[in-house]
C-alpha positions as CSV (number, residue, x, y, z in Angstrom):
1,X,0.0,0.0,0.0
2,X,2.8,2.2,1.0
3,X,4.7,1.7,-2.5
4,X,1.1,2.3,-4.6
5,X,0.7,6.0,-2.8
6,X,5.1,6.8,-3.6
7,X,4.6,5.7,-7.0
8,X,1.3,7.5,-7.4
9,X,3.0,10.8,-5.7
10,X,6.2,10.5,-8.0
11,X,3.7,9.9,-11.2
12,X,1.9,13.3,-10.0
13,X,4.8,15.0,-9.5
14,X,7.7,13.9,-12.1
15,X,4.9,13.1,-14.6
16,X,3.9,15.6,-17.3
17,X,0.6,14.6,-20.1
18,X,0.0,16.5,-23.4
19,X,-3.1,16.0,-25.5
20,X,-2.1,13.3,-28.6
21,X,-2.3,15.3,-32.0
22,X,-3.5,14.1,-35.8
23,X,-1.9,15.8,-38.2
24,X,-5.0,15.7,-40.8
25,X,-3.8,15.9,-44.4
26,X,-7.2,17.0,-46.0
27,X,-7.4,20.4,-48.6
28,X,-11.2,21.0,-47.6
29,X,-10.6,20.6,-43.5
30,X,-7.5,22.8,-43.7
31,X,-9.2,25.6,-46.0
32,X,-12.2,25.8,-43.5
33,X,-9.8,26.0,-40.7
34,X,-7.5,28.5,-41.6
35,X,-10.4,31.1,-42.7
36,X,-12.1,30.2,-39.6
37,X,-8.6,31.3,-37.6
38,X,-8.3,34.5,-40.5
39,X,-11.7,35.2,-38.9
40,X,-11.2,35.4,-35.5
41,X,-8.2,37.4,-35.8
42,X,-9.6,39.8,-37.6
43,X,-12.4,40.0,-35.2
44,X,-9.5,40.5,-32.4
45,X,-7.8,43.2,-34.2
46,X,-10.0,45.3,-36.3
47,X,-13.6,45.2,-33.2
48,X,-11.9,44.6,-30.1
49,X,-8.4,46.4,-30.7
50,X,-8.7,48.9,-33.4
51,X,-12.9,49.8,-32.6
52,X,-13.9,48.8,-29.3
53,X,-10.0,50.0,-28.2
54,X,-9.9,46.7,-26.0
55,X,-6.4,47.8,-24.9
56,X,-7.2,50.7,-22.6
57,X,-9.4,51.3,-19.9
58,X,-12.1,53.7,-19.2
59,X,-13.3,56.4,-16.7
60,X,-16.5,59.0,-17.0
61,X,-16.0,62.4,-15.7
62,X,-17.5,64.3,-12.3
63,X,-19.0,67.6,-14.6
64,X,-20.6,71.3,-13.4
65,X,-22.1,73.6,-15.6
66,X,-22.6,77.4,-15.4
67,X,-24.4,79.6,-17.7
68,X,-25.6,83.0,-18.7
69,X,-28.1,84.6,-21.1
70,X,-27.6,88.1,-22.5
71,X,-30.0,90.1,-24.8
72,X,-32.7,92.9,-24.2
73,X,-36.1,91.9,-25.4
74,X,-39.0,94.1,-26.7
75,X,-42.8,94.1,-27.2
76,X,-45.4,96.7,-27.6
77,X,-48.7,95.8,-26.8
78,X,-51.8,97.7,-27.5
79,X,-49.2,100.9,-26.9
80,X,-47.5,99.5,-24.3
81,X,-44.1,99.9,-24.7
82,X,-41.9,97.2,-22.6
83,X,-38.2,96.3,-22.5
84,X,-36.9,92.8,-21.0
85,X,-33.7,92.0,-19.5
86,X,-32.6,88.4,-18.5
87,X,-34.0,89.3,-14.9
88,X,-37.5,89.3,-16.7
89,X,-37.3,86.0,-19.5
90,X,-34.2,83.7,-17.4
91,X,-36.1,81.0,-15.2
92,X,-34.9,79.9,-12.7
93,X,-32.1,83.0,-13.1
94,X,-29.4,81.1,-11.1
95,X,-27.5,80.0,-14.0
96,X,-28.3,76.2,-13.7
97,X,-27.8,73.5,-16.4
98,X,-31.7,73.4,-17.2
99,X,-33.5,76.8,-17.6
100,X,-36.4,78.4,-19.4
101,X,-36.0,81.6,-22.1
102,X,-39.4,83.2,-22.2
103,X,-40.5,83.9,-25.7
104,X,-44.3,84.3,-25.8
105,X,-46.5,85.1,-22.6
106,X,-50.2,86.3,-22.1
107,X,-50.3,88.1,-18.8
108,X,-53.7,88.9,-16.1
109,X,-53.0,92.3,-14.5
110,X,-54.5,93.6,-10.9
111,X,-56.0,90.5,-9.9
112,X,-57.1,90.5,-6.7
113,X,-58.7,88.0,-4.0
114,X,-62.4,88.0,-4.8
115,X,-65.6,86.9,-6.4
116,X,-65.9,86.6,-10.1
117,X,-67.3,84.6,-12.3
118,X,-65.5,81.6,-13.5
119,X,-64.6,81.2,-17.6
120,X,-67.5,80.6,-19.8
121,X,-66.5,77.4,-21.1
122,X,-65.1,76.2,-17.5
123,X,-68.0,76.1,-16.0
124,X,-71.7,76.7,-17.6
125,X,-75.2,76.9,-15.6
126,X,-78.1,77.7,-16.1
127,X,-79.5,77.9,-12.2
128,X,-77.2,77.7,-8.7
129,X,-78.4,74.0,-8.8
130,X,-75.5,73.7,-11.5
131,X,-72.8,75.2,-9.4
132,X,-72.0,73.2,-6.2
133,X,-71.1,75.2,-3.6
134,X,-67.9,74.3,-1.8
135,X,-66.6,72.3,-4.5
136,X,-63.1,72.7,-6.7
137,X,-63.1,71.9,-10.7
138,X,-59.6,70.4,-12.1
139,X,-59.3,72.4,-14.2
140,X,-61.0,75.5,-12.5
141,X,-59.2,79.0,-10.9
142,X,-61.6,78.4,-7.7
143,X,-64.1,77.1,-5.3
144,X,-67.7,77.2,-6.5
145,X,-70.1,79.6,-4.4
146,X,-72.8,78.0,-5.6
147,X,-74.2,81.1,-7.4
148,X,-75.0,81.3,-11.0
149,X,-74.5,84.5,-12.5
150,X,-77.3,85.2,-15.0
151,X,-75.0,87.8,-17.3
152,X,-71.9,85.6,-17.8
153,X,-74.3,82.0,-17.6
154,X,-71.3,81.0,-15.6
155,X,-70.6,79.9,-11.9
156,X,-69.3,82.5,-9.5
157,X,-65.9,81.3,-7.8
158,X,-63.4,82.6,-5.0
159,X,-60.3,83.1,-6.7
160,X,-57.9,85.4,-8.0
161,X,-60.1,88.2,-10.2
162,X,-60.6,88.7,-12.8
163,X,-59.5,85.0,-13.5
164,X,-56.9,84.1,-16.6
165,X,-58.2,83.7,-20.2
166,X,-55.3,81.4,-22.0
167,X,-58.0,80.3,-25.1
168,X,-56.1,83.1,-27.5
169,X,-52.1,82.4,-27.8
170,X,-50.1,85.7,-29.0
171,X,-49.4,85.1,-32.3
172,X,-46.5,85.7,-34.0
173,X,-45.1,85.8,-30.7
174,X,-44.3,88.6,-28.6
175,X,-40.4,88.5,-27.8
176,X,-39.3,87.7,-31.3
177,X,-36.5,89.6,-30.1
178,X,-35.4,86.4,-28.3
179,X,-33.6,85.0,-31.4
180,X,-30.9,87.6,-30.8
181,X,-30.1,86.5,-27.2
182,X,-26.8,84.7,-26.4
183,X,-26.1,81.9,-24.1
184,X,-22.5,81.4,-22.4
185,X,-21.7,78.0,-21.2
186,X,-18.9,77.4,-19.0
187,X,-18.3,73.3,-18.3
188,X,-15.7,71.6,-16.2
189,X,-15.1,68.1,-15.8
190,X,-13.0,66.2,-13.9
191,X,-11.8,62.4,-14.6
192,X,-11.1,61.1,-11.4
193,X,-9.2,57.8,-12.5
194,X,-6.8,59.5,-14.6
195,X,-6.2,62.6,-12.4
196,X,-7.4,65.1,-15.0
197,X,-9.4,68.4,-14.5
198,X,-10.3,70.0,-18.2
199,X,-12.7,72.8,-19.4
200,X,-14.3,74.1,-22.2
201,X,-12.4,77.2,-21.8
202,X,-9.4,74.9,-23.5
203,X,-6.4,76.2,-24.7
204,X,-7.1,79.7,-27.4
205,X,-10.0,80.3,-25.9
206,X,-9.3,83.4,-23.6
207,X,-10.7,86.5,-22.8
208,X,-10.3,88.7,-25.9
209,X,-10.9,85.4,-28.2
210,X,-14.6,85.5,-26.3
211,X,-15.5,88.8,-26.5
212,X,-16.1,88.4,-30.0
213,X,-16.6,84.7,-31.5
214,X,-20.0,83.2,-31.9
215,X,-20.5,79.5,-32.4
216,X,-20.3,78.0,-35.5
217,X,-19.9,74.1,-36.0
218,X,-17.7,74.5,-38.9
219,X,-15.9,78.5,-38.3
220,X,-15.8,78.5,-34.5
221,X,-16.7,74.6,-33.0
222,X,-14.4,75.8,-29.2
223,X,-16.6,79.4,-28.9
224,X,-18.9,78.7,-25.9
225,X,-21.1,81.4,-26.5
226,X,-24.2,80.8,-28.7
227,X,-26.9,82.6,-30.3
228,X,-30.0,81.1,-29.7
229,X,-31.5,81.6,-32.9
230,X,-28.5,79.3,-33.8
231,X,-29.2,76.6,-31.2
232,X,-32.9,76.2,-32.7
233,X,-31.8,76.3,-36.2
234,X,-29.4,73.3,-35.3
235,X,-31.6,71.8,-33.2
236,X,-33.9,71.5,-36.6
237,X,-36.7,73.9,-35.1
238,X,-37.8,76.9,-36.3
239,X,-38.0,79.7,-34.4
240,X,-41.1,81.4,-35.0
241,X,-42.9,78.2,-34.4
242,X,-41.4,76.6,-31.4
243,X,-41.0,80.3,-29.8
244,X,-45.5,80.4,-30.1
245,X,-46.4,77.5,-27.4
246,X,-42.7,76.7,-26.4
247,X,-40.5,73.3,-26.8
248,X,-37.4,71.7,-25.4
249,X,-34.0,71.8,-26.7
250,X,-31.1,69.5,-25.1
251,X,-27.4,70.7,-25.8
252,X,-25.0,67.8,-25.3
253,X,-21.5,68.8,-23.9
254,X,-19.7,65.5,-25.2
255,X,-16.3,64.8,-24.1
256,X,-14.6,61.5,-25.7
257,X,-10.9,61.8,-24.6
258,X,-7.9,59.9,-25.4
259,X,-5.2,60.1,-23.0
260,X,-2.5,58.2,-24.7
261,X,-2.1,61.6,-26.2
262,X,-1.5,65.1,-25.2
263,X,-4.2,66.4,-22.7
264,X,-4.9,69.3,-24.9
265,X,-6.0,67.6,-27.3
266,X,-9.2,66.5,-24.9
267,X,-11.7,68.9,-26.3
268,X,-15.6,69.2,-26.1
269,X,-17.7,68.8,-29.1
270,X,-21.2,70.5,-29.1
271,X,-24.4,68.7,-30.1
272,X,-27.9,70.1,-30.5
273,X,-31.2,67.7,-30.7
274,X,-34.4,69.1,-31.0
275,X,-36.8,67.2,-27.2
276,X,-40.1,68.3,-28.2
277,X,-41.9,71.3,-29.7
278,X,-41.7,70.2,-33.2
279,X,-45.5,71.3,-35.1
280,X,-45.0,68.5,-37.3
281,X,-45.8,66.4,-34.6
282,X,-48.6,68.5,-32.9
283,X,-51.8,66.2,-34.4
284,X,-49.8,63.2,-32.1
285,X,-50.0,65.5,-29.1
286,X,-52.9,67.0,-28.8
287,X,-53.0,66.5,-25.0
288,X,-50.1,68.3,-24.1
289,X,-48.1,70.9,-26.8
290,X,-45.4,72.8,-26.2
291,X,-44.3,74.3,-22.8
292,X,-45.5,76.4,-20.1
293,X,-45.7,77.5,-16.7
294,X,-47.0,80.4,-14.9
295,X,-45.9,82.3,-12.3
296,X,-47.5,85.8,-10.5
297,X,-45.4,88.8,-8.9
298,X,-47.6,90.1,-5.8
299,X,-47.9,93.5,-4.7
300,X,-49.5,96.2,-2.5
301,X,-51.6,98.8,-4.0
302,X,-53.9,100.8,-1.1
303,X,-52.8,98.3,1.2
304,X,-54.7,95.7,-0.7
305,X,-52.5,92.6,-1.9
306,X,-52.8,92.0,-5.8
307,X,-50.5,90.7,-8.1
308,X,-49.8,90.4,-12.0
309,X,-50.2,86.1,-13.4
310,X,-47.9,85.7,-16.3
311,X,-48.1,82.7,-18.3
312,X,-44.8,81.7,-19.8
313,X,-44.1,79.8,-23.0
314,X,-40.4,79.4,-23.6
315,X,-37.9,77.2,-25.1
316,X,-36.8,75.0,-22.4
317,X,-32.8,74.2,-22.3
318,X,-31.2,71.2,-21.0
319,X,-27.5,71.1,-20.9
320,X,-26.3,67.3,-21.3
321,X,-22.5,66.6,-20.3
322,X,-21.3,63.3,-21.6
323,X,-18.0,61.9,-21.4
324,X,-15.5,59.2,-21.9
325,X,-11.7,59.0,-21.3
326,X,-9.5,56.2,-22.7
327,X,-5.9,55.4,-21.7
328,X,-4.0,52.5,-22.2
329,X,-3.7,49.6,-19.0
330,X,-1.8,46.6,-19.6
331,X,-4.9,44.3,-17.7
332,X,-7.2,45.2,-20.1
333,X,-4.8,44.5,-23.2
334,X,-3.7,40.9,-21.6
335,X,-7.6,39.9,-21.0
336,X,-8.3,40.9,-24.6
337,X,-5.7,38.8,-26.1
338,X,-6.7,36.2,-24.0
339,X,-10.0,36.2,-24.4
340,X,-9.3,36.2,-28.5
341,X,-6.5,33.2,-28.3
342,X,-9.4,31.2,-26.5
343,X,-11.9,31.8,-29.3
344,X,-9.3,30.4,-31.8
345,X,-10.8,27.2,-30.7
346,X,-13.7,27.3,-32.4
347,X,-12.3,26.2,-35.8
348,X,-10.5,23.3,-33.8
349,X,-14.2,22.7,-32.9
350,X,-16.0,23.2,-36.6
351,X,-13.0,20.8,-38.1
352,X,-13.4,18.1,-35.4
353,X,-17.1,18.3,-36.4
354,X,-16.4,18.1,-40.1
355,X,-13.9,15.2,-39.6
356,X,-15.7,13.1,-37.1
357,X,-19.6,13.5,-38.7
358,X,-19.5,14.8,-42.0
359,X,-16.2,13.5,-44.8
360,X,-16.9,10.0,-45.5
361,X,-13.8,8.8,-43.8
362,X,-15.2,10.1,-40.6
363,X,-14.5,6.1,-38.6
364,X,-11.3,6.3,-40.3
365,X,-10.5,9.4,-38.4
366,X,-12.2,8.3,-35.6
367,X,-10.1,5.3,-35.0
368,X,-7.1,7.8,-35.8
369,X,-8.0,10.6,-32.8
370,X,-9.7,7.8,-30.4
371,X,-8.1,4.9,-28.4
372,X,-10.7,2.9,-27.1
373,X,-10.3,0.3,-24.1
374,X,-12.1,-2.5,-22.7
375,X,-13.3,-2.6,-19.3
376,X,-11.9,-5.0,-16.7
377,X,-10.7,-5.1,-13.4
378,X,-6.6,-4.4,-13.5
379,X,-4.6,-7.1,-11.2
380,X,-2.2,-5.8,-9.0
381,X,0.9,-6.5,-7.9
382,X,-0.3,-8.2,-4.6
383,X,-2.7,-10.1,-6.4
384,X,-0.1,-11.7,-9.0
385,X,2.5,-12.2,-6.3
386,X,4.7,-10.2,-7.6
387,X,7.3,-7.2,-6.4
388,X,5.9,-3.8,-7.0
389,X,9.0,-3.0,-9.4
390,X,8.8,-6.0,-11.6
391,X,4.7,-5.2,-11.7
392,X,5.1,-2.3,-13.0
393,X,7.8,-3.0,-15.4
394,X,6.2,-5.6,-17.1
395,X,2.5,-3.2,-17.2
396,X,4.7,-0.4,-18.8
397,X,5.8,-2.7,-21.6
398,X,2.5,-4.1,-22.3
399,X,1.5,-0.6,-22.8
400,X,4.5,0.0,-25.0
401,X,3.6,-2.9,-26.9
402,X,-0.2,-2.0,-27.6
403,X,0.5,1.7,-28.0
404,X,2.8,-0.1,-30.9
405,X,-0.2,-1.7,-32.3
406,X,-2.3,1.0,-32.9
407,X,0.4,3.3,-34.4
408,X,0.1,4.2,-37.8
409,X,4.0,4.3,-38.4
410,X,4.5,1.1,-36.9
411,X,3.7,-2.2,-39.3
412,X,0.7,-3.1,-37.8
413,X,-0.7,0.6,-38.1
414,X,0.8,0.7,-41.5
415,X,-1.1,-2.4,-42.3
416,X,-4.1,-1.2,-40.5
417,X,-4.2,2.4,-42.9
418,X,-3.6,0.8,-46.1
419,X,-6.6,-1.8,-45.8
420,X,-8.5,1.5,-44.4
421,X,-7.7,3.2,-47.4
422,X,-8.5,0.4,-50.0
């Protein structure tokens, strides 16, 4: 027992195996085989190497964004001369990443806290039994007294009076003027794995350089200030028509960086795609076109609290930052290689397959890649009465001797081939 675990322990240890190889001489097997391998390697070099940059690693940025509208607007109204500054059509005005540019309004003056009666086609009666008192309509300005006025055949509400009419949209719309304001974008992103803080204020792009560029994709792609007649134009939107009930317009700040080159040359590129606000698509949303929001600014006048309702339609701006930063990393490059040397084995796969199931030879080549043994019981040295040594002499040249048998060079194998091939 002793000697059957040392030998077993030597066999492990001094021992070393390797798969037994045919060398197939066949035209058809080979072909498929080597464009199989022609294949994969250009599947490893031209997608995972060359497009998919398998070799370097990858990191997103951390981002902020400021911004700042300039321009004056102008209407006149019924006479009314007014002028607009970005205090007046900037919402929220705090310089965020997503903010609203006024362009068309229809504002309620001096309402006040009161009785009035509701809209005419908010609320129709013909007797107070119509108008429940108490009660609040979705998409009324009040609660119901439970009064119906005979002049305006409408019920009478507490609200805000004289309540809003929105059925008649300004159009053209009123700040036209809009198309002529400018929007300065300041962006800074940081990539935390590589250590690397960059902003869109990149290198050329100083003070006296932005005084007096404007964006243009093809004349002035770095200049982060830009017209926003411009951004609706390359959003594909035009201005006249989104500017009436309002839209959404996303700029994307994209920031694809390859650090196995100078930093400098990690620059932004400027997208613009048009959210919503398109007409052509106005019959498909009939339930909610456009964009608005309303807002009041309350006052005193003879100690009595009023205030002026404005509701906005603007062209709402998201400002998108997306990035990612490539550099080389010798993990990724090793676990690419190695993942495309393992997929080399398919065509040892597809060739077995041909060889073994499909050429007409296929038990020839069977019997050539396959040693098959009976199953018995093996004696052992005990058993025969024999020393461990001489045992296992005598197995190793019976082994010899079949391994002879079934050898293709030897005369036996020779013999066996040539009646295989007849």
């Amino acid at each position: 027992m002793k000697s059957q675990i040392t030998n077993a322990l030597s066999d492990f240890f001094f021992e070393y195996e390797t798969p037994r190889q045919v060398l197939v001489r066949n035209r058809r097997v080979g072909v498929v085989c080597r464009l199989i391998q022609l294949a994969v390697l250009a599947y490893i070099i031209g997608w995972v190497f060359i497009y998919e940059k398998g070799y370097q690693t990858t990191d997103t940025a951390v981002s902020s964004v400021f911004t700042k509208m300039k321009g004056v607007g102008y209407t006149n109204v019924n006479g009314e001369e007014r002028v607009w500054d970005v205090a007046d059509y900037v919402f929220p005005p705090q310089g965020d990443s997503s903010f609203v540019v006024m362009t068309n309004y229809i504002i309620t003056e001096g309402q006040r806290m009161g009785k009035c009666p509701e809209l005419h086609s908010k609320h129709n009666c013909s007797s107070d039994a119509d108008c429940e008192g108490g009660s609040f309509k979705r998409t009324g300005h009040g609660k119901m007294t439970g009064v119906c006025l005979n002049d305006s055949r409408s019920c009478e509400v507490l609200a805000w009076c004289p309540v809003e009419n929105d059925h008649n949209i300004p159009n053209p719309p009123l700040l036209m003027s809009a198309e002529n304001y400018t929007l300065f974008i300041k962006n800074s992103v940081t990539f935390p794995l590589f250590g690397v803080t960059r902003s869109n204020l990149v290198e050329g792009v100083d003070s006296g350089y932005i005084r007096k560029c404007l964006h243009d994709p093809e004349e002035a792609p770095l200049c982060p200030i830009f017209k926003l007649g411009d951004i609706v134009k390359l959003s594909g939107f035009n201005f006249e028509e989104i500017a009436r009930e309002g839209g959404a317009i996303g700029i994307v700040v994209d920031w694809t960086c390859n650090f196995d080159v100078d930093v400098k040359h990690c620059k932004p590129k400027y997208n613009f795609h048009g959210l919503y606000g398109n007409p052509a698509v106005k019959d498909e949303a009939k339930a909610s076109y456009g964009y608005n929001f309303r807002f009041a600014k309350h006052y005193l006048e003879d100690k009595i609290q009023k205030r002026t309702l404005l509701k906005v339609f603007g062209i709402r701006i998201d400002i998108i930052v997306q990035s990612l930063a490539r550099k080389f990393d010798i993990i990724p490059t090793l676990t690419a290689i190695g993942s495309g040397v393992g997929i080399f084995g398919v065509a040892t796969v597809v060739c077995d397959l041909v060889l073994l199931y499909l050429l007409p030879k296929r038990e020839f080549y069977k019997n050539m890649k396959f040693k098959y043994t009976e199953s018995h019981i093996q004696p052992d040295s005990e058993s025969l009465g024999l020393d461990s040594s001489i045992y296992y002499t005598l197995d190793a040249k019976a082994r010899q001797g079949q391994d002879r048998s079934n050898d293709p060079d030897s005369e036996a194998g020779s013999t066996e081939t040539n009646v295989s091939k007849k």
